[in-house]
C-alpha positions in Angstrom: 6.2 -24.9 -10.8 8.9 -23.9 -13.4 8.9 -20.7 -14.8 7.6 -21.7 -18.4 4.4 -22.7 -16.6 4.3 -19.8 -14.5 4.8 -18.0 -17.7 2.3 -19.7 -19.4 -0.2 -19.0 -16.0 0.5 -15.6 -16.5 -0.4 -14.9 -20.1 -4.1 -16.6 -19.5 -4.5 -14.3 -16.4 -3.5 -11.3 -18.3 -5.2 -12.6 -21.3 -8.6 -12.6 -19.2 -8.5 -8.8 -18.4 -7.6 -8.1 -21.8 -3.9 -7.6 -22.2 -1.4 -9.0 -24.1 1.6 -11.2 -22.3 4.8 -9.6 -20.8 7.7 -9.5 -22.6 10.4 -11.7 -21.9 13.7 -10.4 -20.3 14.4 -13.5 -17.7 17.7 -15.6 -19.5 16.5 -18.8 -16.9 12.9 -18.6 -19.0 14.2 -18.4 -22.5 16.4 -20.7 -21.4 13.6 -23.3 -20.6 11.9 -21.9 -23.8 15.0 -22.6 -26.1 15.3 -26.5 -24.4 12.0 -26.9 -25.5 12.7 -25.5 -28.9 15.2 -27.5 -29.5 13.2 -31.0 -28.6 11.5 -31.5 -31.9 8.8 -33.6 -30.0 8.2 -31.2 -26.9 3.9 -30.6 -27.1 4.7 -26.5 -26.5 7.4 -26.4 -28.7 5.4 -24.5 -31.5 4.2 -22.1 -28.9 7.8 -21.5 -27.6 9.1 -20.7 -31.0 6.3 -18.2 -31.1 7.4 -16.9 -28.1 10.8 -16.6 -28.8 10.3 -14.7 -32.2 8.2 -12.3 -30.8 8.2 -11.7 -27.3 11.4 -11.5 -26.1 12.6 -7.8 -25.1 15.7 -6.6 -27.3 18.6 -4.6 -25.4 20.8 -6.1 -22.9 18.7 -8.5 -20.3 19.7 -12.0 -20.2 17.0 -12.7 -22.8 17.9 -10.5 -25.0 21.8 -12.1 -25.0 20.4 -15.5 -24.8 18.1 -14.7 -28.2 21.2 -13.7 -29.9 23.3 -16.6 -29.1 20.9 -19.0 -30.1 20.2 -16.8 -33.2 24.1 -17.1 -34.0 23.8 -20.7 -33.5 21.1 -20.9 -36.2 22.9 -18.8 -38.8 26.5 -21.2 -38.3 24.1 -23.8 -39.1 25.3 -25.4 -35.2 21.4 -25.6 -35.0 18.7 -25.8 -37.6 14.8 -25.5 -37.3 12.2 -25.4 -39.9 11.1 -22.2 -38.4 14.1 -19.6 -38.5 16.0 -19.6 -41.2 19.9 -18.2 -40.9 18.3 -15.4 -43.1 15.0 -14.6 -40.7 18.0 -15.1 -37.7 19.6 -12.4 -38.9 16.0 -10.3 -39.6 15.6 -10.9 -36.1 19.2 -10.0 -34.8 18.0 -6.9 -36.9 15.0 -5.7 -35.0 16.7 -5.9 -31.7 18.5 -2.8 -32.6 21.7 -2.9 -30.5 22.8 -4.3 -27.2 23.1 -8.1 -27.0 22.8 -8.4 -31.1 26.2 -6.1 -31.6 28.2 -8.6 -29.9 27.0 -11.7 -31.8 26.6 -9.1 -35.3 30.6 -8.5 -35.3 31.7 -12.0 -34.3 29.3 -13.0 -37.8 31.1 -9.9 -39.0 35.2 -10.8 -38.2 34.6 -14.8 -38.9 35.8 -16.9 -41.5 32.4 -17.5 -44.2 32.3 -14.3 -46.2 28.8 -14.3 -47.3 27.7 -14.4 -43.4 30.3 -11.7 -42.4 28.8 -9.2 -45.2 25.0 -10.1 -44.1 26.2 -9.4 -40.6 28.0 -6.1 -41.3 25.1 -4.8 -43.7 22.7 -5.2 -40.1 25.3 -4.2 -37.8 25.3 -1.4 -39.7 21.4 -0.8 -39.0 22.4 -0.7 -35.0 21.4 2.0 -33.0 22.7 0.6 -29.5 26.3 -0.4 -29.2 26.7 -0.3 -25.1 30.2 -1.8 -24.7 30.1 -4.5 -27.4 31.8 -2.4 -29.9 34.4 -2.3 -27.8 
């Protein structure tokens, strides 16, 4: 079993005793949840954006780096879905507060498009948890 099912078991066994699914902090499952994300035809696609909006863990776990990345990825317009817009990528890059979004925040900040580098400094500026990445 791969661990988006697993996942997936989990949530309907927590579900049945009333409580809400974990948050994500593995990188290998929002890994398998961004692959499936990106196929526009995959049946839980829908599901795993939902998932990725709003269950991954912010900080510095593998999940919370690989959200960022993939969040940069939509705001360069390397990768574009109907769902997050570069502006609601960088809402999100918001909320994670720190950690794995400062790292992404100043390389949007330092590049080359000038409107992106300012929306990138005005929420790195909103960061409460620089770790190393300011470094």
């Amino acid at each position: 079993m791969n661990l988006y099912n697993e996942y997936i078991k989990e949530i309907k066994d927590r579900k049945s005793i009333g409580l809400n699914p974990k948050p994500i902090d593995n990188g290998k499952l929002l890994s398998e949840i961004i692959k499936k994300i990106k196929d526009f035809n995959h049946p839980d696609r829908k599901n795993c954006v939902r998932y990725f909006i709003f269950n991954v863990t912010p900080g510095t776990t593998s999940a919370a780096n690989l959200k960022a990345k993939f969040l940069k990825e939509i705001i360069l317009n390397d990768f574009s879905i109907e769902e997050i817009s570069p502006s609601f990528a960088f809402e999100l890059l918001s909320h994670m507060k720190g950690g794995s979004s400062v790292e992404v925040l100043i390389d949007l900040a330092l590049g080359a498009d000038d409107s992106i580098a300012k929306k990138a400094a005005s929420v790195l500026k909103s960061q409460v948890f620089l770790y190393e990445a300011d470094m």
